[in-house]
N, C-alpha and C positions, 0 to 999 in steps of 0.2 A: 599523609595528607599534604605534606609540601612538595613530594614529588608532583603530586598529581595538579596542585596549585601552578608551579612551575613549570608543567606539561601545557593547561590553557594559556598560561600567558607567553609562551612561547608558539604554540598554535593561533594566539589573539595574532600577536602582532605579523608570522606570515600569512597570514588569511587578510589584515588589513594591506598590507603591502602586495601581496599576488593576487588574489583573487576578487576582490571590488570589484563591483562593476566587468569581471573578467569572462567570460564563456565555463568556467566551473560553476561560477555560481546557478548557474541555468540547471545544472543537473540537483541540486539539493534545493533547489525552489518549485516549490507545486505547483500548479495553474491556477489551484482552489482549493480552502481550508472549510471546514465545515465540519459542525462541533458532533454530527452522529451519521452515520449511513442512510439515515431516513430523510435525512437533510437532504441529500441528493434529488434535484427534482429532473427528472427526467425528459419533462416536456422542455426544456430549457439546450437538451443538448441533442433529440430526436432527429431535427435534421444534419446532424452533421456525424452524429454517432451511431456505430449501431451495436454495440458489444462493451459490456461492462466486466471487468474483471476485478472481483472482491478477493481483499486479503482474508483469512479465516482471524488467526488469534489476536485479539484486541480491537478488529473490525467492524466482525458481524458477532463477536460474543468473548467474554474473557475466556481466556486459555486452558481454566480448567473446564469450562463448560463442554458434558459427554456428547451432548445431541443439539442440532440447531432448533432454536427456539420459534415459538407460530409466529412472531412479531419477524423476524428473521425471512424465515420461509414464505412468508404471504408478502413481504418486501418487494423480496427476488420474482414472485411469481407475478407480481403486479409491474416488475420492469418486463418478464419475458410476456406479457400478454400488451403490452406498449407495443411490443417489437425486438425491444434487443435480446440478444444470446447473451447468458450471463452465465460465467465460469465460479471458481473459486481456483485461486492461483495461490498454493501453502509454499513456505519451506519445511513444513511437519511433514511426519511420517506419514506413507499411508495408513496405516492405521487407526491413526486422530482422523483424517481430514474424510475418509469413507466412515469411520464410526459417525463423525458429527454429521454426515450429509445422510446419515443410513436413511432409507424411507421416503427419500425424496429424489426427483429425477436430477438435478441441482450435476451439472459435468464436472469435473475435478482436475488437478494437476498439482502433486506431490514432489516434496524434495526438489524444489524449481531453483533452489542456489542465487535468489534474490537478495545484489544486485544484477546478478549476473545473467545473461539475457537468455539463459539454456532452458527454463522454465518456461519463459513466455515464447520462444520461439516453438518450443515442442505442442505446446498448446494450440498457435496459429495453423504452424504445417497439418495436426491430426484434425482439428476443425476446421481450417481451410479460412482462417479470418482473413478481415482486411487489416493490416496494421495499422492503417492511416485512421481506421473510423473504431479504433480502443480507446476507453476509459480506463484507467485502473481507480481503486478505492483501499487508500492502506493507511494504516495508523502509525508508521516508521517513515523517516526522512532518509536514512542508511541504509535502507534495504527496499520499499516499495518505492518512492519518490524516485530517487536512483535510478533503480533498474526501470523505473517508468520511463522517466526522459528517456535512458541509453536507447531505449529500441524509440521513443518517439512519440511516445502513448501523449494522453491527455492526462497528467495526475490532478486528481483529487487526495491530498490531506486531511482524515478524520482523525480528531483526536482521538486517544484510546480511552476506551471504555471505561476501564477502572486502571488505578496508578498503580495497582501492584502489576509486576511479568513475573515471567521467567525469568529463571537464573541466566539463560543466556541473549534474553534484550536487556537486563538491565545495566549494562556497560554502555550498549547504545542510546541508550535513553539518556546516558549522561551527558555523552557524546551529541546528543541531538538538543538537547537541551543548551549547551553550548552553541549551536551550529543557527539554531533557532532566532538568537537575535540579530542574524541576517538576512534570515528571509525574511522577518515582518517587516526590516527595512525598506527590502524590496517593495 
């Protein structure tokens, strides 16, 4: 526990000195926080956007959930009858991300290594997006918000659904949790 004490307040005070106000902060700051997916209103971003790209775990349903739910499904189907192309962008297996889309036309991209831009670019070039006119929608500031900015997206911040993860966001959660009293600053 003191390591870890000693870890933030050694990470406080170079984040107060380097990064304020600095061009980093831009990548771990969303465009816009909104406490569920459903919050997302769409007529608000129609002209300027036209492609929404949802995170699957903690986004559009907790991580153990097997299949997307009608609340979920009728979401997505009511942006893609708006107009926009609406993906789901995992770092999960495929496995998860086609079990939970099974039954629905709903386009996918697995194992996307979010923050890192290999995901979302694979998704662009096979569907031929504009990068300029993407949404993303994810409930991590270290992995969706991130890899948003890097390529240039519009992020949206949704909290996560429920406070338990996985065993492997729960280090980032900590991590973001920390990181978090600077972007509300913003």
């Amino acid at each position: 526990m003191l390591i870890v004490s000693l870890f933030y307040s050694c990470i406080s005070i170079v984040y107060d000195d380097l990064c304020y106000n600095c061009s980093m902060l831009k990548f771990i700051t969303p465009d816009k926080i909104i406490d569920h997916y459903s919050d997302f209103n769409p007529d608000e971003f129609k002209d300027k956007y036209d492609t929404v790209l949802f995170d699957l775990d903690n986004t559009l349903a907790p991580y153990y959930e097997k299949h997307i739910d009608d609340k979920a499904r009728d979401f997505i189907y009511m942006l893609m009858e708006k107009g926009f192309k609406v993906y789901v962008v995992s770092n999960n297996k495929e496995e998860r991300v086609k079990g939970f889309l099974e039954g629905t036309d709903i386009r996918y991209t697995y194992y996307s290594l979010k923050p890192l831009k290999t995901g979302y670019k694979r998704i662009i070039k096979r569907e031929k997006l504009d990068p300029h006119k993407i949404i993303t929608i994810g409930d991590q500031l270290l992995t969706d918000v991130i890899g948003s900015k890097r390529m240039g997206f519009y992020a949206i911040y949704v909290k996560p659904i429920i406070d338990k993860d996985s065993i492997t966001t729960v280090i980032n959660r900590k991590i973001e949790k920390f990181l978090f009293r600077y972007v509300v600053k913003r």
